[in-house]
C-alpha positions in Angstrom: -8.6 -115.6 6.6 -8.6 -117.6 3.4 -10.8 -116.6 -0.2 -12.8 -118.9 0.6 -13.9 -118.3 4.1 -14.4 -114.6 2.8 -16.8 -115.6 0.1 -18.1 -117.7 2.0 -18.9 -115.4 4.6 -20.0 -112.8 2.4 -22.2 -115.3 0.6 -24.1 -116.1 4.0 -24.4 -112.6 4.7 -26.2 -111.6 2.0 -28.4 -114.6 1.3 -29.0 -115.0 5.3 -30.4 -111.5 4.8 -32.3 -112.1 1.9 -34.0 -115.5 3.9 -34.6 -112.9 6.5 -36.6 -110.9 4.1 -38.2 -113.7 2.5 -39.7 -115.0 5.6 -40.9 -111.5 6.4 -42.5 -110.9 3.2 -44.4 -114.3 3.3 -45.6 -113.8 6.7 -46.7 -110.1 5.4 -48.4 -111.9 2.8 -50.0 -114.6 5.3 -51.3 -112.0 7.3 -52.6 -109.9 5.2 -54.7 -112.8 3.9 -56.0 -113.6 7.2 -57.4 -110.0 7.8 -58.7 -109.8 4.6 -60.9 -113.2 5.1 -61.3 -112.1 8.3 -62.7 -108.5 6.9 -64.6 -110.1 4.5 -66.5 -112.6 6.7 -67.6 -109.2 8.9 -68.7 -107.7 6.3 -70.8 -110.3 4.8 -72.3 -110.7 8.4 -73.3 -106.6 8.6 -74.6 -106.6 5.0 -76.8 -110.2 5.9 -78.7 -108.4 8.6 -79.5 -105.7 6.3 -80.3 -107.4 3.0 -80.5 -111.0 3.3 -77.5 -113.9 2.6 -77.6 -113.9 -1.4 -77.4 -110.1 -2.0 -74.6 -110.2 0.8 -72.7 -112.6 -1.2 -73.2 -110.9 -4.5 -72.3 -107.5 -2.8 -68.4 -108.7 -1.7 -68.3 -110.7 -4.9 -68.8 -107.4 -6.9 -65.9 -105.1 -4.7 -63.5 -108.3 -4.9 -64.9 -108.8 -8.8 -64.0 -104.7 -8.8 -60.5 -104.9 -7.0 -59.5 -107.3 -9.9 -61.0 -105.5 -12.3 -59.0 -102.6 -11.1 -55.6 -104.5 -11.0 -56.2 -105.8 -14.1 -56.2 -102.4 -16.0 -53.0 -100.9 -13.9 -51.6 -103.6 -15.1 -52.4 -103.4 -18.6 -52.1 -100.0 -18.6 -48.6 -100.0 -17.4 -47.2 -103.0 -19.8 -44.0 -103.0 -21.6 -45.2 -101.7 -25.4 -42.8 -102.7 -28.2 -40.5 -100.0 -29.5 -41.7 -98.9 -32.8 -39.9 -98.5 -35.9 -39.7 -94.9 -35.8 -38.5 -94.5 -32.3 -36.0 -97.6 -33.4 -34.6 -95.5 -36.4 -34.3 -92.6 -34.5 -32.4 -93.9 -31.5 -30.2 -96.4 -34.3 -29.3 -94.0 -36.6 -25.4 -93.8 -37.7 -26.0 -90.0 -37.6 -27.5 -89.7 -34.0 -25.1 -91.9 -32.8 -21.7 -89.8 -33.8 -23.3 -87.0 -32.1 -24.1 -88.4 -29.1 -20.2 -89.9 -29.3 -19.0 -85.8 -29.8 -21.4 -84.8 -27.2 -19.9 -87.2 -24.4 -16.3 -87.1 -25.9 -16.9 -83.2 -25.2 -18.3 -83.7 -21.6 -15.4 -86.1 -20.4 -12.7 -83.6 -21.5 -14.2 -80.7 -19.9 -14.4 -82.6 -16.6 -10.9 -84.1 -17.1 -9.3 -80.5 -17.8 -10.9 -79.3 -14.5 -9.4 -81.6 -12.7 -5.5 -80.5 -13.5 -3.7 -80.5 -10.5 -1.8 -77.2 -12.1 -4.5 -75.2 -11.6 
């Protein structure tokens, strides 16, 4: 078997898998759409018999107005902040830098002397 027949095949392996999991993750997607129309005509029909067709409509406006509302903040909560300048100092710092150098010049030799076959 040639380089390229290896690649080749190693490249279709992969990216066949990754196609596999595409298509899976769309039809996840799809589906989960469908129930949640399907969910949400339901319970427009159960809350219509009870309180009429506008306050139905403004009732699963407000959860799906809510769900966003809730996604919204998760995501904003959990952004990437900028680093600032005093957490950029300390982690930059000539000083903090040699140590952390010693430190892991320290850590290497200890786990290379206890490997020694002569032991």
């Amino acid at each position: 078997m040639r380089l390229n027949q290896l690649t080749g095949f190693a490249f279709g392996k992969i990216f066949g898998q990754l196609r596999r999991r595409a298509i899976g993750a769309a039809l996840l997607g799809l589906f989960a759409l469908v129930a949640l129309y399907h969910f949400t005509v339901a319970g427009s029909l159960a809350l219509e018999t009870q309180y009429g067709l506008l306050y139905a409509r403004l009732i699963v406006a407000g959860v799906y107005a809510f769900a966003a509302l809730t996604t919204f903040v998760i995501l904003w909560a959990t952004r990437a902040k900028p680093i600032d300048e005093e957490t950029a100092g300390a982690l930059g710092s000539s000083r903090s830098m040699q140590f952390a150098m010693l430190a892991e010049a320290v850590a290497l030799g200890y786990a290379l002397a206890r490997k020694l076959p002569g032991r």
